[in-house]
N, C-alpha and C positions, 0 to 999 in steps of 0.2 A: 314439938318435934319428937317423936317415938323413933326408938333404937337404932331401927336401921336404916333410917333416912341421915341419924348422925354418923355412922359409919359409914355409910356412904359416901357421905362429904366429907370425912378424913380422909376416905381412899382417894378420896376427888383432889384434896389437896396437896396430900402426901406425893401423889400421882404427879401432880402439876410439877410442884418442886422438887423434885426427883429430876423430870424432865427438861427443867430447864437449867440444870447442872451439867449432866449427863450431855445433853446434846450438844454443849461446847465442843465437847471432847471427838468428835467424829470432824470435826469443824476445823479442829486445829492439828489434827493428827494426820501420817500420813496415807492418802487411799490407799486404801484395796488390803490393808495390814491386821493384826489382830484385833488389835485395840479400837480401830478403827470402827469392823466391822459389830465386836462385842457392844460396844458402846451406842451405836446405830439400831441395835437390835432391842438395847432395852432402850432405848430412848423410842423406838416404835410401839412396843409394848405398854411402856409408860403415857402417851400417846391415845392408845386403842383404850384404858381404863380411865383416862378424861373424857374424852368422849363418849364412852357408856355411862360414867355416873352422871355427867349432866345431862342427859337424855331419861333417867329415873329422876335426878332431884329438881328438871324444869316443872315435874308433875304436879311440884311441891312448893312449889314459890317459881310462880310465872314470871314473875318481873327476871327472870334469868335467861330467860328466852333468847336474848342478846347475845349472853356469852356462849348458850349453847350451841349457836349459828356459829362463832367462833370458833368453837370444839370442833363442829365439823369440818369446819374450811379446813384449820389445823389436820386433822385427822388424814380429812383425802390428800390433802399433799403428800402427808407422811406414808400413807397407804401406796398412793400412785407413784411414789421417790424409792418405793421399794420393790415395787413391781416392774417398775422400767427397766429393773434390770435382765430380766425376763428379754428385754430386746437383745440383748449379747449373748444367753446362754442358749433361745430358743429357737425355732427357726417356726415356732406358732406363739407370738409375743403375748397375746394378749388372749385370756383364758374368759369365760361365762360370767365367771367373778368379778371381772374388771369393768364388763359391760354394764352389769347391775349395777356397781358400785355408782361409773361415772353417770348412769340416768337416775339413780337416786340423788347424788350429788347434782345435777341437774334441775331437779325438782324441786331440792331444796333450796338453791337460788331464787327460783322463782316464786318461793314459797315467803323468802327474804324481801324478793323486791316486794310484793304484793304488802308487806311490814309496813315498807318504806311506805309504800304511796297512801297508807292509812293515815302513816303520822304528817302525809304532808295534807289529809284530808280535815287532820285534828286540827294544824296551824290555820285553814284556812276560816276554820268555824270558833275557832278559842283566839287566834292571835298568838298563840305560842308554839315556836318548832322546838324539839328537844335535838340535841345532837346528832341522836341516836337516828331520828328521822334521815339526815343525810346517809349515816354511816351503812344503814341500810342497803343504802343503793350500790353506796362503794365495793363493798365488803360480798353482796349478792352479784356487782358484774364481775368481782373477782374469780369467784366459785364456779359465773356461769362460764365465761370466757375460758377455764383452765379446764373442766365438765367437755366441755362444747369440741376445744379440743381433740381431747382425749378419743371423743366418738368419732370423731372424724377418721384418725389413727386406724380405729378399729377397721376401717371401711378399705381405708387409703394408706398406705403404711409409708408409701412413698411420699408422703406431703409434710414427713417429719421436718422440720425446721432446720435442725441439723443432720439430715441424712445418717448414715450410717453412726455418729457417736450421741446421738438424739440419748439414749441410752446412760450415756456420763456427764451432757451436759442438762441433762433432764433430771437424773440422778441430784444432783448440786442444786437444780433450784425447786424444784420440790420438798425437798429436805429442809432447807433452808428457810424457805417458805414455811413450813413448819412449824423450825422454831422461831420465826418472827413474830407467827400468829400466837404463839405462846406466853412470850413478849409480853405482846399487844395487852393481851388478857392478864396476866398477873399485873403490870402496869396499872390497869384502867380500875383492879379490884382495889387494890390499895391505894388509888389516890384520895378515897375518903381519908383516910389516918393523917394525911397532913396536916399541918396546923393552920395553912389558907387552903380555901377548897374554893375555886375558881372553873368557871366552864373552859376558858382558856386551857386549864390544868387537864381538864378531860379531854377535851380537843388534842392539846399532845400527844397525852397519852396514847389515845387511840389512830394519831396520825406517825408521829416519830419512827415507831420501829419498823412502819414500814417503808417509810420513806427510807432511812439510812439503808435499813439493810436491803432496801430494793437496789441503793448505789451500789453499797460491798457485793452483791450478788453481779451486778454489772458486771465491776472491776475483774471479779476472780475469774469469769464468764471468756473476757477479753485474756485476761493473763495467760487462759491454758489454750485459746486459738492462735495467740501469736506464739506460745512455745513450740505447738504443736505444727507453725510453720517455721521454728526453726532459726526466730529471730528472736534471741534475750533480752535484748534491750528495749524493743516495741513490749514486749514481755514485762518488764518491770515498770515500762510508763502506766501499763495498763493497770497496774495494781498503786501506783503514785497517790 
């Protein structure tokens, strides 16, 4: 491993773990405030240089290719959770930038599932599916479903889900989305170091944070529709 391949993967890490500190704090703080917004901004930035370094260091050890598909999911959430905001301030939401972004995001699903249906091409001819084969397909209709979206938008602006606050509650789960997929991936690196290493344990890993934080995402989702009509106690059931 020459110089700056291992530099690279400090910033890769450094990067990561940064990130996934950092991103609490936009999470538990209150919107639209300083701290809020400081916080969101380097956790975007922290973000955009995981993404780039495993896009240089999959060149370098393929068997990584996995988590770099992760990097990107992560990334476009964080990308598009920062861009939506673009819908409140602009009255032309969505710029050239955004189109590239979600048809490469696009591509790149497609690029995931075609992954998946190798490895379910390897189980049929070895007897053996690795995880990874499933997750493939998960993790690529995730990307393309949210992609897929997004282009629609571009087209139809009126098909936003939530109409005019599409903006704040689009904001929340893209972000969020984000740091799940962040999660996800420091989780899944480190469950070698355990002292039992079980596929169950990888299975977890790579199922848990999204499952949970896909609930807490609910929850918060409902919380700020029934404050916003005005009812608190519907409001507090939803976050229960």
């Amino acid at each position: 491993m020459n110089l700056l391949v291992k530099l690279t993967l400090m910033l890769h890490i450094a990067a990561g773990f940064l990130a996934l500190f950092v991103g609490l704090v936009p999470m538990l703080t209150k919107k639209g405030n300083r701290l809020h917004t400081v916080s969101g901004r380097i956790f975007y930035w922290c973000m955009g240089a995981v993404c780039l370094t495993a896009i240089y260091l999959v060149f370098f050890k393929p068997s990584t290719v996995f988590l770099l598909f992760i990097a990107l999911l992560s990334f476009y959430f964080c990308f598009t959770g920062r861009r939506i905001l673009r819908l409140k301030k602009s009255k032309v939401p969505f710029s050239r930038t955004d189109q590239v972004v979600a048809y490469l995001a696009l591509g790149s699903s497609l690029v995931m599932a075609g992954l998946g249906v190798q490895a379910v091409m390897h189980w049929f001819s070895t007897g053996t599916l690795s995880v990874f084969g499933l997750l493939y397909f998960f993790f690529a209709g995730l990307l393309f479903a949210n992609a897929r979206y997004d282009i629609i938008l571009f087209r139809h602006p009126e098909k936003a889900r939530n109409g005019k606050m599409e903006w704040f509650y689009g904001h929340i789960t893209r972000m969020s989305g984000s740091y799940i997929a962040t999660v996800t991936a420091f989780m899944t690196v480190n469950t070698r170091f355990l002292p039992v290493h079980h596929f169950l344990v990888d299975l977890a890993a790579w199922t848990l944070p999204g499952l949970i934080g896909g609930i807490l995402i609910g929850r918060t989702i409902r919380y700020y529709k029934e404050k916003k009509k005005g009812d608190p106690r519907k409001a507090q059931t939803a976050m229960a």
